[in-house]
FIKOL-238130 format. One record per residue: x negated, y, z of N, C-alpha, C in turn; residue in one letter. Coordinates in steps of 0.2 Angstrom, whole numbers, plus 5000, padded with zeros to 4 digits. Layout:
residues N
XYZXYZXYZa
...
This chain:
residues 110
551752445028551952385031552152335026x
551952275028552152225022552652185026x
553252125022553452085026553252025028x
553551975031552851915033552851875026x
553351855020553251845014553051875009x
552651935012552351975007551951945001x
551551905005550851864999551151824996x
552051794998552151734993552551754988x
552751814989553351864984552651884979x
552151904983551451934977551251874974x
551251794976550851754972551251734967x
552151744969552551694964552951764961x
552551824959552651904954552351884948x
552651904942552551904935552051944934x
551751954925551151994925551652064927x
552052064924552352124923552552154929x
552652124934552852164940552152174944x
551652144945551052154944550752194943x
550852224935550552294932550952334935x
551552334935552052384939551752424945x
551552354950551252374956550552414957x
550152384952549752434950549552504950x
550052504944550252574942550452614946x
550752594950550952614956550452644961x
549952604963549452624966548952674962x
548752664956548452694952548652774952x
549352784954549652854952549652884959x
549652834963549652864970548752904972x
548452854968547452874969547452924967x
547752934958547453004956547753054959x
548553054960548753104965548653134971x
548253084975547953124981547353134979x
546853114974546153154972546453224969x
546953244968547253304964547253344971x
547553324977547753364983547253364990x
546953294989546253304993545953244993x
546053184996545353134996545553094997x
545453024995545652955000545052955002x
544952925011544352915015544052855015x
544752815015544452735016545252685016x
545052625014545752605014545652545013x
546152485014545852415011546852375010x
546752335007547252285008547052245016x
547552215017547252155025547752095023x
547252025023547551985024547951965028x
548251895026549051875032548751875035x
549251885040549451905047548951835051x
549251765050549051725052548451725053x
547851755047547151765049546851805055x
547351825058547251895063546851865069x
546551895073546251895079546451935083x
546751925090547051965093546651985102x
546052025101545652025107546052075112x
546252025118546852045122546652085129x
547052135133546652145138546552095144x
546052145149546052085155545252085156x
545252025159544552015163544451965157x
543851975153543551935151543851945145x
544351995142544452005136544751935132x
545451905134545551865131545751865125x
545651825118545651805112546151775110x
546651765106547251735102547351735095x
547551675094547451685086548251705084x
547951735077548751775075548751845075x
549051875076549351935075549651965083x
549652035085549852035092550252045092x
550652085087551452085087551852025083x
552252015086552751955083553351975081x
553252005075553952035073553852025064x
554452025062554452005054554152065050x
554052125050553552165049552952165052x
552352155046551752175049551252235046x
550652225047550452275042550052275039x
550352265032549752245027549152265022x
549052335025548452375022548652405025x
548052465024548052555024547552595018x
547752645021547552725017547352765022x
546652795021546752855027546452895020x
547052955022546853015018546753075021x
546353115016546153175018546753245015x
547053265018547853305013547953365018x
547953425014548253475018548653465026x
549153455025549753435030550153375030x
550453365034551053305035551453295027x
551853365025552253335019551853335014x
551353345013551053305008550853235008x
550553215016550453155013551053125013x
551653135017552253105015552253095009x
552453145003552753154999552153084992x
551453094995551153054992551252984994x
551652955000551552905002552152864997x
552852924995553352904992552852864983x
552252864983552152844976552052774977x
551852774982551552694984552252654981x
552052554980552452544976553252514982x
553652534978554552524980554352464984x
554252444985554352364989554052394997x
553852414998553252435003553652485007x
553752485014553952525021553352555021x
553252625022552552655021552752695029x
552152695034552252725038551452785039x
551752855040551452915038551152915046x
550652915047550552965055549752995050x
549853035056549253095056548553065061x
547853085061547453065067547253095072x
547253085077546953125083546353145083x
545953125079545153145075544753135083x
544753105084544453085092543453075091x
543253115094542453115092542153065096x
541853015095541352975099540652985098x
């Protein structure tokens, strides 16, 4: 989860807390390629870009974000890992600034 100043804390970050964050992510890659896999994953932009296709008749649209709360969520990770405390423990690599939240998938077949 990112907070809603997330991208102005990242634009107004020195090299050095940059590399930091990096590195952070770099240790967290190699360490789940040691345990099992990343499947797929991206950063997301702000929140503000969002499109929020809403229920109902006719599927109405809104710009923004659906939840209105000072956390949103600013990437993901979908990994492939033995069980739960792993990916936890993997999640604690990710960088200190970051609320990281763990669930599992329902693997649902379409």
């Amino acid at each position: 989860m990112a907070e809603a100043d997330h991208f102005d804390k990242w634009e107004a970050a020195d090299d050095a807390h940059r590399e930091r964050v990096y590195a952070d992510f770099r240790a967290f890659d190699e360490a789940v390629r040691t345990r099992g896999s990343i499947v797929g994953g991206d950063a997301l932009d702000r929140p503000s870009s969002a499109r929020t296709v809403l229920p109902g008749d006719g599927r109405p649209v809104t710009d923004g974000p659906y939840a209105e709360t000072v956390e949103q969520v600013g990437g993901f990770y979908m990994i492939d890992v033995p069980d739960m405390d792993t990916a936890v423990g993997l999640a604690a690599l990710l960088p200190r600034e970051y609320t990281v939240e763990v669930r599992p998938t329902l693997e649902v077949d379409i």
